[in-house]
Structures are given as structure tokens and as C-alpha cells.
N, C-alpha and C positions, 0 to 999 in steps of 0.2 A: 455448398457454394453455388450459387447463382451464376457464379462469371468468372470463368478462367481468372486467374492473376499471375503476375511476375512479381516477386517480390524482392525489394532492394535493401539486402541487410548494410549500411554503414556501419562501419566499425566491425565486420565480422570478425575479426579474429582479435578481439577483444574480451574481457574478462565476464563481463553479462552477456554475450555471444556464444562464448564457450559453456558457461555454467548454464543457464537456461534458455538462449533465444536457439540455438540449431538443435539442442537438444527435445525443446520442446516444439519446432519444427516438422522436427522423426516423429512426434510421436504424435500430433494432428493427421500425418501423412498416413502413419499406421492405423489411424481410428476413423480413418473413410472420411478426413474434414479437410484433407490439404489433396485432392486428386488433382485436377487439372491445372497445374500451377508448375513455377520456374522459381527458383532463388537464384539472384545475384549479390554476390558478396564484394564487397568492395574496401579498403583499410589502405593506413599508412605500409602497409608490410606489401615488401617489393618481391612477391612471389606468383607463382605460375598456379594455373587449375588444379594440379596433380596437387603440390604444396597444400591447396586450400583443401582439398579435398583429404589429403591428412591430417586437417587441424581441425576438420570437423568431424572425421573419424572418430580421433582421442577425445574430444569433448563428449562426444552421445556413447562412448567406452563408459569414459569416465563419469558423467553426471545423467545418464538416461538412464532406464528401467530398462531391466533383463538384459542377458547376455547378446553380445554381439555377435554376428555370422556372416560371412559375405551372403551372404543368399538373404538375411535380412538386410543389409547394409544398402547393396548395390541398388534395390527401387530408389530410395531417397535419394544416394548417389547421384546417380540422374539426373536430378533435379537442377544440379549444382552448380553453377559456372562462377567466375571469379576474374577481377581487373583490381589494375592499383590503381588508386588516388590518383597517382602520379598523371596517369596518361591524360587525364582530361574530362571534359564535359562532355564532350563530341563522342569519345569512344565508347564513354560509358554509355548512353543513347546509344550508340551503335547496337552493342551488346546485347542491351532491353531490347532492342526490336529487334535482332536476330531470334533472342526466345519468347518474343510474341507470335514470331511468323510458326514459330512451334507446338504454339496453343491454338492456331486459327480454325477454324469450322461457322458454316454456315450457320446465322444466327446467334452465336456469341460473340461477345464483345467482350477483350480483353484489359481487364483493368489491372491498376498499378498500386502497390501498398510498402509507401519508403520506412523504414524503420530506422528511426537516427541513435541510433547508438554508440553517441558522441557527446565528450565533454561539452557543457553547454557553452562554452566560449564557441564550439565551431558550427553548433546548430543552425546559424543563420549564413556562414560558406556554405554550407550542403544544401540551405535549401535557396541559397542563389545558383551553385550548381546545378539544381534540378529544374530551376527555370534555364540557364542558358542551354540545357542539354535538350528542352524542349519536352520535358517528361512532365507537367505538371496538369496536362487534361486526362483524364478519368482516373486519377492517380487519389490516394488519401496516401497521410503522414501519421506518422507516430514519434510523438516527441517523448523525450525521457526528462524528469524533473532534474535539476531543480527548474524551474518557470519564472526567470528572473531571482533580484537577491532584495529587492523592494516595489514600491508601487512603481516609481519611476519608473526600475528597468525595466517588471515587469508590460508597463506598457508599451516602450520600444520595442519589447520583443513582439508584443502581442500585434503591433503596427507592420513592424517590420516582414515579420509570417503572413500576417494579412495583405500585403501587397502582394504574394503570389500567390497563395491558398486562401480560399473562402472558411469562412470558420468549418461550415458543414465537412469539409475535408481533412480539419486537424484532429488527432487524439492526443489529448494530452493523458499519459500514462502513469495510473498508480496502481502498483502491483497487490496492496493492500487490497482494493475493494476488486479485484482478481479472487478475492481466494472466495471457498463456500461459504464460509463461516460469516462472511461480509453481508453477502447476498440472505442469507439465511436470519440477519436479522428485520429485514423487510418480511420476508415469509412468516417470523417468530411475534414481528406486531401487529402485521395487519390482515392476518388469517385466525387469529385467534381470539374470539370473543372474552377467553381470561385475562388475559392482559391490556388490551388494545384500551378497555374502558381506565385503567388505572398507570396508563404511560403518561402521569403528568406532573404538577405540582403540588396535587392532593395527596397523593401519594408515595414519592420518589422523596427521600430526602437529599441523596446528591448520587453522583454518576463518575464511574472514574475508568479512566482509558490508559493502560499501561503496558508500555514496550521497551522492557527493560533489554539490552543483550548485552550478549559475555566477551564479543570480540573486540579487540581494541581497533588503532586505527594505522597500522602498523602497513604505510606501503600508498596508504591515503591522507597522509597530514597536508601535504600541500592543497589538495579540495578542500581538506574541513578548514583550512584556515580563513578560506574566503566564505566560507559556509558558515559553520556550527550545527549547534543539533536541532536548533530554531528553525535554520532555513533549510537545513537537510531533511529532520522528520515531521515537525510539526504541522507545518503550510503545506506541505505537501502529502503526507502520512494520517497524522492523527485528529486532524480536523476536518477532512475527508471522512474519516469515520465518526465522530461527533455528528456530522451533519446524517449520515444514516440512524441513528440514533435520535436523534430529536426532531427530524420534518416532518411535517404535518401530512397528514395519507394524500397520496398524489392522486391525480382523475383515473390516471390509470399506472401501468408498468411499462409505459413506454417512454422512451429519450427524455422527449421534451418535458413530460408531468417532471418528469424525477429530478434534470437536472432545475426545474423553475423551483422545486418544495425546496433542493440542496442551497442553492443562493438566496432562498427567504431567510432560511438560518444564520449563514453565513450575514445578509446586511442585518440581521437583528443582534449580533456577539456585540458586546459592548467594548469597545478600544482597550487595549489591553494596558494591566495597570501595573510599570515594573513591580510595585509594591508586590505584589501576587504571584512573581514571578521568585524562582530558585534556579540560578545557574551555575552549574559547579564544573570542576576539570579534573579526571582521576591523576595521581598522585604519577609521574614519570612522564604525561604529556611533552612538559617543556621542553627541551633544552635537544629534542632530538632532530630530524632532517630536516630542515624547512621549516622550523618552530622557534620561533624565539626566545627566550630565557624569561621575559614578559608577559606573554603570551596571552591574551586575556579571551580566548576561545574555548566557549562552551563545549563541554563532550557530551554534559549533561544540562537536559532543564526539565523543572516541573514547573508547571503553572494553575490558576485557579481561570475559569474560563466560566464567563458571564452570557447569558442572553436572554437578554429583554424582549419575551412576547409573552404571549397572554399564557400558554402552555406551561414555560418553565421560569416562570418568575419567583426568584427567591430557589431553588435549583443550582446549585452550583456544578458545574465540571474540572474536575482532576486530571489533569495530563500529566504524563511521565515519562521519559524516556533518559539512556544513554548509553556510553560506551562502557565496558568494560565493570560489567554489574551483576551482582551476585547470581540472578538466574538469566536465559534468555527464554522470555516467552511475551505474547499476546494476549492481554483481556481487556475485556470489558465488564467492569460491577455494576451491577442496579442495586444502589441501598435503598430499602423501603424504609417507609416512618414509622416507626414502634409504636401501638398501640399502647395504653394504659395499662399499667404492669401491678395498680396497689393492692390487686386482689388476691395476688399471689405472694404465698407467706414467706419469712426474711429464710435466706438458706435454698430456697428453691431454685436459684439461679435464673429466675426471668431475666432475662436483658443483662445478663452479665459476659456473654459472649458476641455481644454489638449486634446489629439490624440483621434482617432477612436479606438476604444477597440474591440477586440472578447474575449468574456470569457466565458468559460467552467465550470459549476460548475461541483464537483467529489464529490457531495454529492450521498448518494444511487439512489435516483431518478435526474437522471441526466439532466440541465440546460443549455444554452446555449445562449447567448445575444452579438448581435452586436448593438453597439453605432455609430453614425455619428451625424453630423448637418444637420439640417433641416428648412426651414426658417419658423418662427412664422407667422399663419393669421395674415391678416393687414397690413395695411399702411407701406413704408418704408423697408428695409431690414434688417430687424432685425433675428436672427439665437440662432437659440436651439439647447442643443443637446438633438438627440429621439434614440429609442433603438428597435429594432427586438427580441423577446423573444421566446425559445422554451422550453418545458418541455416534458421527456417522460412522463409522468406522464397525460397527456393530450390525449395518445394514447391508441386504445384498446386492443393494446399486453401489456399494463405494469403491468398487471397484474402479468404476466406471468414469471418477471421480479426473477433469483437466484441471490442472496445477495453472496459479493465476494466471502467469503470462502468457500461456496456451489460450485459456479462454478471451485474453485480450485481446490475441491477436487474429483471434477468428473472428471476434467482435467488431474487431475495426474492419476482416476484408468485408463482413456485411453489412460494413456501415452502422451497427450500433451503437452507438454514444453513454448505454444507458450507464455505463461503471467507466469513463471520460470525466473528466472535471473541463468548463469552460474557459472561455479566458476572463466571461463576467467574473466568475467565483475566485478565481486565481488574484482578480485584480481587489476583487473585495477584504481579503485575507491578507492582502498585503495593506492595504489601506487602515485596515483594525490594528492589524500589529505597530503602525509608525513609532506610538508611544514609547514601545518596547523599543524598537530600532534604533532611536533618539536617545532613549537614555537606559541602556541596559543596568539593571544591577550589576557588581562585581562578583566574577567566579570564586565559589567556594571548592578548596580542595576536598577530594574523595577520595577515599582507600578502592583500590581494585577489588574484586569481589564484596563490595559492600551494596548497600541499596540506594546511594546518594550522601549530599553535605545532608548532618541532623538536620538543617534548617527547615528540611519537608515536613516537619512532622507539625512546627509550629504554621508552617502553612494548609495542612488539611485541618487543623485542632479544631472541634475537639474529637473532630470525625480519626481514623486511623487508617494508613493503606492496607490495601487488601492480601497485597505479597509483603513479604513470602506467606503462602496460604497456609491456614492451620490445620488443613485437612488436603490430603493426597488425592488426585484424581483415581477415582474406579477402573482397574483396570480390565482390559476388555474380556470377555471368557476365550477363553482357548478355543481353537481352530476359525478364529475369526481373523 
């Protein structure tokens, strides 16, 4: 760190505060990246230091690494202080600048990193709070999605945040391009002369993005009812990663190259066509807190995902996701184009086991497998397909390895943008989608533990999803 910071958790004693933002606080602090720094926690909960300081105890107990000790505790401890809601703008300023004067030393300058960790209805009180509190010079923000529910709102948010933060001070936060595995496919296309030459539509016959999980929405129906899985994962999730996935090699690896390649993709997606879309709702959705007996909220959508430029024309992309689905994981497939197969005699099995795959698992320890065919020992030409597997997790830096939102939030106190989405790209995303927003298709019902309504199958045809996989991940050798 460059520069002392205070930082201002909103929402601390909230469910993503507890599971990963203090948890993963401890553990910045503990790997020499959170030294000179203050946490202020702040929440609807009308409780005292000591209180908070036990509710972040039981959270880094319960969701951080390795056992707990007072003798490890107490450093972070420290750190700690705590105000309600309640009291004001004035106090909380107060506050901040009592544990700045605690950072102070000759030639640093203490800056400020709010993390809103707030239903997005109250994103724009906190950060009117943080203007009348007077806290918005050398300060940066980290907003939590969703980022609007269309282009509209999107843009009064984006206006609204702009009246007191300059853009270069907002991160808009997706935990997704957080993890290695994100990151790793920049590393995986344009460091390597194998592939980098054949990431196009010469060779790619389609691309599929799949984030299926097993949880349902048990405690969260009133968010997704104003949501869906649309405006929950897609715009904010999986088209984030699309765009690492198909932009064009940037000048360099910094902010700006990256975020300008990620919004070329983004205005080149062709408006989304319901036709192409599958939205379904697993089977008990309805009729429970806050859900109507009608309900016509998506749990689940796949969609077919278009873009017109010179690179991937005629390339189609796969999206997938929802609740409460046979497996929960994260991939990404590269199907290649099949070569001409009439040389190989009938029985051999060319091409009877579909294209060449590359795929990316985006699970936290990141995976990577390419598929081909390979001919079986023995007699005759007979053809399998074999697979190349890599795992970091095999290596002896994975140790070493920050979990998304750690690495976000060191990113934002240094001001890097570069895994940020803008409010250009945010606004562009909502703009493609209108069609869909205007006229959704109707949801189709899903069985719980299944893979979606049939309807997917007639919208990847004659192509086939890639999960459930026909081949088991490698597992890692012992003592790793």
C-alpha cells in the first residue's frame, strides 16, 4: 500500500460482511497488504465496538482460514471500530477522522475506501451520506451489483453517483473477474503463441459460459423478485466474462487498454433476441414468502449470445445459469471446428464424441483441460477421446493464492480499475438487453436437481451442453 487508508465497511454486520468482506480483511492484513490501515464498520444494528468486534470474531472463526487465537485475533482487532447508522453523517466523520489522526506520519496522505455493502435501493443514501459527512475527497467507493434493473435506471444511478464521485473513484464490483481463473484467461490467450493465432472464427465453432448452482433462494425471494437470474447473474456475471473471452489483445495490461477492448465487445453483442432466450423457475418457487402464486420470475435463463465483428462472426455464445441445479460449478468451453473425418474408417469413432473442448474451470482453484482424440492401443484404428489437465492447485505458488474479493479490494485501495466494470459497459449491457426486458419469453418449469426446462437443448441444437461433463476432473496427486 502506497497510502494509509480508513476503510468504511457499510453494511458490516451483514451476510457478504460476515462470509467474505472481514474475513477476507484478516487475511490481507495477515499477508503484509492491509498494514497501515483502520476499518470502520457501520450497519442498521444498534450495537456498541465490543458487539461488533464479536460479530467479526465469529465470522473470520467461522469463514476464514486456519484456527483462531487471541494472539492471532487481537492484531486485526485493532484495527476495528464501529458506529450505527443511526447516529448520523456528522459522527460517522467524526469517527473517520479520529482514525485518521491514527494513521498520520510525515509525508503520507491518508485515504479513504467506502465499501457499500448495501441493498442497492440504499446505495445512493450512503453515498449522499458520505457527501454530507464530508468524506468524499481522497476517498474511492465500491459498489456491489446489481448496477441498475435497466438502461434507465442504470443511468440515474450512474448520474446520480456521478454528482459526487468522479468515475475514476467508483469500482463497480464483480466478484467473478476476482478469482485466478478470470485473470488466467488473459494470461492463457495472449501469452501463448498456440492458441492466440486460432481464438477466432476460423476456428472456434461456438463458446459456452456455464454457472449452474445447487442453492435455491430460500431467505432471498424478495431481491430476486425484483431481479431474476437476468439481472442478478448475467449483466453483471456472465457477460463480464464473455467479454474476457472474446476482446481483442489490449495495448497493454493496464485499466484503461482493458476496460476500452471489454466495451468494444460489449457495443458490438447484437440486441438480444427473446427468441434465443430459455427462462425457466424450479418447481416450488411460487407460492412461498414474498412470491406470488403467478410469479413469472426467472430462477433460471440460458440464452444464445451474438457479436457482430470481424473476429467472431458467425460464433455463437452459450450462457447458462440458475438456481437450484443438478451440479454447482463454473466453466468456460471452447468448441473447436472438426476437421474432415472421411478418412477414418466407419467403427472408428471419429467425431462420434463431439469437438475438441478447452475448458476453463472458474472455480477458486483454477482448472484448465483440453480434450482431443487419440487413438486406443491396439489393433485397428480405433479413436478415444483423451484430455490434457492442469490445476493451480498442483503448483507451489497456490498457496499464495487471494480469494476474489481480497484481491478486489486491494485493487481498488490502489486504485486499479483493471477487473472494475465502467458505467460505459454497464450502460451498454443494459441497452442490448432492452429487447429481452420488453418482451421476455415465458418461464418454463424445472425439476430441482435437474440441468434446466428441455427447451436448452433445442436452443444450443445441434451443438450439446458440455455439463454434466462426461469425463471427471484429475485429481490432484497426494501431498498437494
Amino acid at each position: 500500500m502506497e497510502h494509509p487508508h480508513v476503510i468504511v465497511l457499510f453494511g458490516a454486520t451483514g451476510d457478504l460482511a460476515r462470509r467474505k468482506l472481514l474475513p477476507g480483511l484478516m487475511r490481507l492484513h495477515e499477508a503484509g497488504l492491509l498494514r497501515d490501515a483502520m476499518i470502520v464498520g457501520t450497519s442498521l444494528d444498534e450495537i456498541d465496538a465490543e458487539g461488533f468486534l464479536k460479530v467479526a470474531r465469529e465470522a473470520c472463526e467461522e469463514f476464514g482460514k486456519g484456527t483462531m487465537t487471541d494472539k492471532r485475533w487481537e492484531p486485526f482487532a485493532a484495527m476495528l471500530s464501529y458506529i450505527p447508522i443511526s447516529l448520523g453523517a456528522k459522527k460517522l466523520a467524526e469517527l473517520v477522522r479520529e482514525q485518521e489522526k491514527k494513521l498520520a506520519a510525515p509525508g503520507k496522505v491518508v485515504h479513504r475506501l467506502h465499501y457499500l455493502s448495501v441493498p442497492p435501493k440504499a446505495a445512493l443514501d450512503v453515498i449522499r451520506e458520505l457527501d454530507d459527512a464530508g468524506l468524499v475527497e481522497r476517498a474511492r467507493i465500491i459498489m456491489e451489483k446489481p448496477f441498475g434493473t435497466d438502461l434507465a435506471s442504470a443511468k440515474v444511478l450512474n448520474a446520480a453517483v456521478h454528482q459526487v464521485f468522479d468515475e475514476e473513484q467508483v469500482f463497480r464490483i464483480d466478484h467473478f473477474l476476482g478469482k485466478e481463473a478470470a485473470q488466467n484467461i488473459l494470461a492463457f490467450r495472449f501469452a501463448n503463441g498456440l492458441f492466440e493465432p486460432i481464438w477466432n472464427r476460423n476456428f472456434i465453432d461456438h463458446i459456452q459460459i456455464d454457472v449452474p448452482e445447487t442453492l435455491g433462494l430460500e431467505g432471498r425471494t424478495a431481491f430476486y423478485e425484483s431481479t431474476g437470474a437476468y439481472r442478478d447473474m448475467v449483466v453483471t456475471h456472465l457477460m463480464q466474462i464473455l467479454a474476457f473471452v472474446a476482446m481483442e489483445p489490449p495495448t497493454s495490461l493496464a485499466p484503461g487498454p482493458i476496460s476500452d477492448e471489454k466495451n468494444k465487445v460489449f457495443r458490438s453483442i447484437r440486441p438480444l433476441d427473446p427468441a434465443n432466450v430459455v427462462r425457466g423457475q424450479y418447481t416450488g418457487y411460487r407460492g412461498k414468502d414474498e412470491v406470488a402464486e403467478d410469479s413469472d420470475t426467472e430462477t433460471f435463463i440460458a440464452l444464445k449470445v451474438i457479436i457482430d465483428n470481424w473476429r467472431w462472426a458467425g460464433v455463437p455464445f452459450f450462457l447458462r445459469t440458475g438456481k437450484k441445479m443438478a451440479e454447482g460449478t463454473r466453466i468456460i468451453s471452447i468448441a473447436f471446428k472438426e476437421p474432415p473425418l472421411t478418412m477414418f474408417p466407419a467403427g472408428s469413432n471419429a467425431g462420434t464424441q463431439g469437438p475438441d473442448h478447452l475448458t476453463f474451470d472458474l472455480a477458486d482453484q483454477s482448472k484448465m483441460s483440453l480434450s482431443f482424440y487419440g487413438k486406443r492401443p491396439g489393433t485397428g484404428m480405433k479413436l478415444e477421446k483423451l484430455s490434457m489437465q492442469f490445476s493451480t492447485s498442483e503448483t507451489s505458488s497456490a498457496v499464495g493464492v487471494l480469494e476474489a474479493y481480497e484481491r478486489l479490494i486491494y485493487d481498488a485501495m490502489r486504485g486499479d480499475h483493471t477487473l472494475f466494470t465502467t458505467a460505459e459497459g454497464i450502460e451498454t449491457l443494459w441497452e442490448i438487453s432492452q429487447p429481452l426486458l420488453d418482451n421476455p419469453p415465458p418461464v418454463r418449469l424445472y425439476a430441482p436437481g435437474s440441468w434446466g426446462p428441455n427447451a436448452i437443448h433445442q436452443l444450443i441444437a445441434p451443438n450439446a451442453w458440455r455439463l454434466p461433463f462426461e469425463r471427471s476432473w484429475r485429481e490432484a496427486p497426494k501431498g498437494r
